[in-house]
N, C-alpha and C positions, 0 to 999 in steps of 0.2 A: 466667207468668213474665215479668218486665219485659224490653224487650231491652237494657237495662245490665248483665243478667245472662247474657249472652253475649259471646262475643269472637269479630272477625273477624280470618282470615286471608289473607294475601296474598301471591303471589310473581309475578317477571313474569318472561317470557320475551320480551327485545327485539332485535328484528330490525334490523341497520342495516347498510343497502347502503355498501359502501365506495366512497371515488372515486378507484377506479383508472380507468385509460381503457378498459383492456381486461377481459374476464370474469375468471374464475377459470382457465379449464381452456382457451382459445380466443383467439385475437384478435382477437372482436366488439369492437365499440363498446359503452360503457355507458353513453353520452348517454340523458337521459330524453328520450321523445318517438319521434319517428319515424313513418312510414306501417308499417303491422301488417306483421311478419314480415319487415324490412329488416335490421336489427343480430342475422343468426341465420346461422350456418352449418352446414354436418353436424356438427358438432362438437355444439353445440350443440339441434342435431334431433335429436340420436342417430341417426344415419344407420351403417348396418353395416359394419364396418370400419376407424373411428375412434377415435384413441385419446384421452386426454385427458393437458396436462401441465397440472402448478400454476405457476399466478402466483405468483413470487415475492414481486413488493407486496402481493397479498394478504395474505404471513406475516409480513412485516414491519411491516403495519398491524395484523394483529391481537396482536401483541408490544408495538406502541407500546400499543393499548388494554387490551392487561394491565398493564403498568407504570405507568398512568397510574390506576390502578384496584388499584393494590396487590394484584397477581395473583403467583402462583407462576409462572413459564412453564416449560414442559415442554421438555429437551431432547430427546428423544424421542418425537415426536406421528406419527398415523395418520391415513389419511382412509380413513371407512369407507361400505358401504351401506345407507342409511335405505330399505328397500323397501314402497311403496305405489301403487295405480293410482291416479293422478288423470288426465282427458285434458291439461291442460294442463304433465305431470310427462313429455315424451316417452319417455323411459328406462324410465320404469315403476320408479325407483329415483332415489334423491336422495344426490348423494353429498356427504357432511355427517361428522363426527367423533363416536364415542359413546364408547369407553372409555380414550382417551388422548387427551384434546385438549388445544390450545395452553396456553391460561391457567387455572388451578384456584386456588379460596380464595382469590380476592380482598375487598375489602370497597370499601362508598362512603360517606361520611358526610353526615348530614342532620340537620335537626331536626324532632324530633318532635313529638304534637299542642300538648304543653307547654314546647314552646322548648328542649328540652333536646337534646346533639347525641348522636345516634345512630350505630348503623355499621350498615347493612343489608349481608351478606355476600354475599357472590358466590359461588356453585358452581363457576360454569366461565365464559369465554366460547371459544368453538368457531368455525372457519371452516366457510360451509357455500356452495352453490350455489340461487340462487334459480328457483323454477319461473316458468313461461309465467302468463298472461292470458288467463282466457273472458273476452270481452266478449258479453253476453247481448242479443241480439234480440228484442224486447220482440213485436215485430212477426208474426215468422216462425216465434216458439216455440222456437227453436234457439240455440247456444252458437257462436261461433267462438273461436279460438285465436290467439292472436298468443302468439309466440315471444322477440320482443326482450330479454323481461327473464329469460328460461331463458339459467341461467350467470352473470347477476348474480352479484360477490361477496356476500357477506354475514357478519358476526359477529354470535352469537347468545348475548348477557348473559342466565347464568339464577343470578336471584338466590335466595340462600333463603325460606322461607316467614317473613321478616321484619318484613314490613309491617303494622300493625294498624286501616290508615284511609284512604279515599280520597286523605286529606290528603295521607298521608305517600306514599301512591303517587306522586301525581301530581311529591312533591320530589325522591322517588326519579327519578323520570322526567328531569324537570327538569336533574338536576343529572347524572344520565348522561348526555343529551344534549349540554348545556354541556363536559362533560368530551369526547366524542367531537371535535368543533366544532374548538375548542380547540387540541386535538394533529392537525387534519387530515385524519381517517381516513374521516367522511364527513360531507355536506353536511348532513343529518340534515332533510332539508323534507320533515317529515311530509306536508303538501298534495299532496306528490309521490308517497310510497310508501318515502319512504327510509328513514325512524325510526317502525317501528309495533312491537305489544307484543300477546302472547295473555297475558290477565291469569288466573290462576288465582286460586280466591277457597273459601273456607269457613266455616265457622260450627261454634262448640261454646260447651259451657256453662262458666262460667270454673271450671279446677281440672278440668275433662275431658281426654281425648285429644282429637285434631284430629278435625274431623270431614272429610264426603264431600267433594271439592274439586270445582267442575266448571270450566270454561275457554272462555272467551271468544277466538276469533280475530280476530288483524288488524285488532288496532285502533289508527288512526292520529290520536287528537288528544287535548288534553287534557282538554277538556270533556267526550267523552264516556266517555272511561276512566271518570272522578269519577261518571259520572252511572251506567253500566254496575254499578260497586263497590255503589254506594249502593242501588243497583235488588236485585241480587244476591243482598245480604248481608239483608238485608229477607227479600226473597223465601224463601229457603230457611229464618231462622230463622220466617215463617209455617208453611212446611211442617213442622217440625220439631215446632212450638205443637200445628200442629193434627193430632199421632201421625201424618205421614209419612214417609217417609225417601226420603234427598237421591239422586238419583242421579249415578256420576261419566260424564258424558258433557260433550262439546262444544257451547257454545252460538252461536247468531251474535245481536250486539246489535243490534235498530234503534232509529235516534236518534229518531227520528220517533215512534213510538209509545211512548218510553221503555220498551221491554221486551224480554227475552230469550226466543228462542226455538230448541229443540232441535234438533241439525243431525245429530248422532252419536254414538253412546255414544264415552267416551272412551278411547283408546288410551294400552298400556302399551309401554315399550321392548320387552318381548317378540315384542309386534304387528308390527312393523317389521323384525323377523330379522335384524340386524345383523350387517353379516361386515366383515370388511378389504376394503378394493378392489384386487382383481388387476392395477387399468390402472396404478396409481400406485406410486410407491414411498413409504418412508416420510420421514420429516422430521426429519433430524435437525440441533439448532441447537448453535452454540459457543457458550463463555462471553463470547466477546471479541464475536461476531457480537450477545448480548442487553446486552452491555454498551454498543457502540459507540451501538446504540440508542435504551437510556436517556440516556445521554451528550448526545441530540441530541432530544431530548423538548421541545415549547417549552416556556413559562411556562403552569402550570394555572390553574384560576381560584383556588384559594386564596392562590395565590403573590402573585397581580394584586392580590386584596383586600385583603392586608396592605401591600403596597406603595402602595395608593391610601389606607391610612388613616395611613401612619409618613410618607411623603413629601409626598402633596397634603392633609393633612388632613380626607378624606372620613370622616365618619362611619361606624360600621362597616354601618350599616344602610342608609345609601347606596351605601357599596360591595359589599356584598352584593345588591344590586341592579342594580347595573351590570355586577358582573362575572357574575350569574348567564345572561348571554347573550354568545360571543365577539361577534356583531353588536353589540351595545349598547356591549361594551367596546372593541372598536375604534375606535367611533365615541369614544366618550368622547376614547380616546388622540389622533386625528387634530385631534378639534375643538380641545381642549388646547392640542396646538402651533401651533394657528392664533390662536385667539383670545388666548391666552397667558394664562389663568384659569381653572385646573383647578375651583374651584367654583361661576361660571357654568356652567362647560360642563355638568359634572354638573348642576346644577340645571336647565338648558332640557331636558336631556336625559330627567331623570327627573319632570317636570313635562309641560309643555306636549307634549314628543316624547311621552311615556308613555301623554298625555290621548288625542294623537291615533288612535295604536295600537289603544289601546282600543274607540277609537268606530267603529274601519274595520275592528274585527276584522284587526289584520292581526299577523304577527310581525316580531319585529325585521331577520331577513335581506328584509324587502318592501318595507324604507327605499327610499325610490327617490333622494334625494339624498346628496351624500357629506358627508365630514366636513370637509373643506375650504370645505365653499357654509356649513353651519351655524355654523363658524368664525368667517367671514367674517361672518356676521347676526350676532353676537354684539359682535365688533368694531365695527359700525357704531352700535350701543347704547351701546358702551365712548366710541366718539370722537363723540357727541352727533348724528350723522345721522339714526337715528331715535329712537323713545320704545320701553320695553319695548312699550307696546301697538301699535305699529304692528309692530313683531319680531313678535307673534304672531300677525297676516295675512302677514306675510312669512314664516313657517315654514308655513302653508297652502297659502301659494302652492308653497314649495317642496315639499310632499306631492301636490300638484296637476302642478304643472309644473317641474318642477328648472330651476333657472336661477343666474347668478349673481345674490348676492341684494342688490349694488346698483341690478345692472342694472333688478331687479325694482320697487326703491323709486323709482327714475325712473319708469321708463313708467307705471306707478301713481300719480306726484306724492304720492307715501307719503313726502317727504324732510322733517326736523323744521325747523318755524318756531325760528330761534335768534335771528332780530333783535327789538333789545329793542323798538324802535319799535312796530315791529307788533304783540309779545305788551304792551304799553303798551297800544294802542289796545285790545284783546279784553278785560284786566283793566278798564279804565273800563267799558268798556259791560257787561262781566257786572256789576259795582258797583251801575252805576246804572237795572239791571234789575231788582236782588233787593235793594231797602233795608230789607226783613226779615230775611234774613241776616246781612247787617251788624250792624245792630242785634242779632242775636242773638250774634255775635261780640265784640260789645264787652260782651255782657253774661256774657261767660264762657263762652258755647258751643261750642269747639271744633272741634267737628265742622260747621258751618257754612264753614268753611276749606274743606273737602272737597268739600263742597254745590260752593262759587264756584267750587274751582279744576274740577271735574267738571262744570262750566256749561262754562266757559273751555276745555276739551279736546274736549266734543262740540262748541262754536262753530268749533273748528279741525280737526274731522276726526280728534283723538288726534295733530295734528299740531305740536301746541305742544309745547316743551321742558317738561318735568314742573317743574323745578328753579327756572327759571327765572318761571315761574307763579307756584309758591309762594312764592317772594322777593318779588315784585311787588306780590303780595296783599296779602302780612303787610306790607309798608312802606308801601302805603294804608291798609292799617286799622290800622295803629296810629300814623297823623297825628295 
């Protein structure tokens, strides 16, 4: 059977550390980093004796990410216990929400493999507590434990089995993140641990029931989600070809060998024994308390998008590109009111800025200059100081060494030749270097213009005024 005659299925489950200061249940720190086992107290050791309360920013971030996520939010929410031994789980229980959490039946919209916009549904998103860290001794054979990120807040998006394609994973992904960003609720730098996903995934034949699902943990980038799905859905419908059957267990993916490998059969809510937690009380929210909330929600990215296509006339596929990162859109907004040209800005931004990204592997919150410095580069192209092409070793410089980026075009002698004298002198002698050109310009060749004035810009370094060039030329050659 071809595999067009299968359909895969997908749902995620995404983990995103909030950025409150303090835990959940404690008033550790939740700075990333640290020397092992520093941002930990009994509270958090579970040490005997110790009670736990809730954070209240906790509920209020996870209220902002239902609302912004077109959630139902529960006025009456529980926290209960998710029980399992891991060593790095001290408690030996994970206390997390099952059958009355914060937010239910939300949805997020995307478009799907054919451009068309979809709603991928949301189940729940739920407040939970994050476990500790083995850091593995490669060395020694043995595991140690750090602490610091046991009691991390956490809200955990589980969407429906909605997805039918890497693609759309990865927009789903994409655009919950952007959404999270956004309203402030967390930082979301995957690189960090903050925004990862255990991806569930299946296969069946189309017009079947769904088939076995199995699930991927902890995974934090987008590349390898894509690559995991792809890998997956493959995999099992061979199994499948070749009269196997799928098993539902948990996998762990390495990038390195592109392939999955079994870690544990997978667990049912039953597995976890779920009770109420005796330490806590329950949650109960007011109409005016989810209202005042909403009320103070910032601007989402869709809102941005329309507004950058009715007021600066971005196109919509520019601004759906800009607004699909709060970093990228801020930036947009800042450089804007500096350079005072909402379609420059966007254009270096989703050009040359974009180009760079790309090749350094980096995201957009890894800008290391602000929007003020690329403002300013922009402006100095606007009032003839430099040429676009020296702008675009001045935005290098600025991904190299943030600076201001006059400053830059000095100590560089990056600053544009505007005296006519001098770009006079450069046009003669590229003239009377290339009288095949010429001649080919007089005889109709157009593109010969391009040739001289591209002679005339490497003779200066990309330092000659563009404009000025081309006037020059055209009123020699056509003496």
């Amino acid at each position: 059977m071809a595999r067009s005659d299968y359909e895969v299925v997908i749902g995620l489950e995404v983990h995103a550390e909030l950025s409150t200061k303090t835990k959940i249940f404690c008033s550790c720190p939740t700075d990333f980093g640290g020397a092992p086992n520093t941002h930990c107290c009994p509270i958090c050791m579970a040490m005997p004796g110790t009670l736990p309360v809730l954070n209240e920013r906790v509920v209020e971030y996870a209220v902002k990410a239902g609302l912004a996520t077109n959630c139902e939010i529960s006025r009456n929410s529980k926290n209960d216990r998710k029980n399992y031994f891991y060593p790095d789980l001290p408690k030996a229980y994970q206390i997390s929400q099952y059958d009355r959490p914060l937010c239910e039946h939300g949805y997020v919209e995307i478009e799907d493999d054919e451009g068309n916009l979809k709603k991928v549904r949301l189940l729940r998103i739920h407040i939970e507590e994050d476990a500790g860290k083995l850091n593995h001794d490669e060395y020694g054979g043995g595991s140690l434990v750090d602490l610091n990120r046991a009691g991390v807040p956490l809200i955990e998006s589980v969407s429906e089995p909605d997805l039918r394609s890497a693609g759309e994973a990865e927009r789903y992904l994409r655009k919950l993140k952007s959404i999270f960003e956004y309203i402030e609720v967390s930082d979301c730098k995957m690189q960090e641990g903050s925004l990862r996903a255990d991806v569930n995934v299946s296969v069946h034949k189309k017009g079947e029931p769904f088939g076995t699902r199995t699930e991927m943990k902890n995974m934090n980038s987008f590349r390898s989600i894509v690559r995991a799905i792809e890998y997956e859905s493959n995999r099992q419908i061979d199994v499948i070809e070749e009269g196997g059957t799928i098993e539902q267990e948990s996998l762990r993916w390495d990038d390195v060998s592109g392939r999955t490998f079994p870690m544990r059969s997978k667990e049912d809510a039953e597995d976890y024994r779920y009770f109420p937690d005796p330490d806590l009380v329950a949650i109960r929210l007011s109409d005016e308390y989810i209202q005042d909330i909403k009320d103070h929600l910032p601007e989402l990215p869709e809102s941005r998008k329309e507004r950058y296509i009715s007021e600066y006339g971005l196109t919509e596929k520019d601004a759906n590109l800009i607004t699909s990162s709060k970093h990228l859109s801020d930036l947009f907004e800042g450089t804007k009111e500096v350079s005072g040209s909402a379609k420059l800005s966007a254009n270096w931004i989703l050009s040359d800025v974009s180009k760079i990204l790309n090749e350094k592997e980096m995201e957009p919150d890894q800008i290391p200059f602000t929007a003020e410095q690329l403002g300013k580069m922009i402006k100095l192209i606007e009032n003839g100081t430099i040429s676009s092409a020296i702008a675009k070793k001045v935005l290098v410089e600025l991904f190299e060494n943030p600076a201001d980026p006059e400053e830059i075009t000095k100590a560089k002698g990056w600053i544009q030749i505007s005296d006519e004298g001098a770009i006079k002198d450069v046009v003669m002698q590229v003239l009377e270097a290339n009288p095949q050109s010429v001649a080919d310009f007089k005889a109709g060749k157009d593109k010969a213009l391009g040739f001289l004035v591209g002679q005339a810009m490497k003779a200066t370094r990309g330092q000659a005024n563009p404009q000025m060039l081309n006037k020059m030329f055209l009123d020699e050659l056509n003496k």
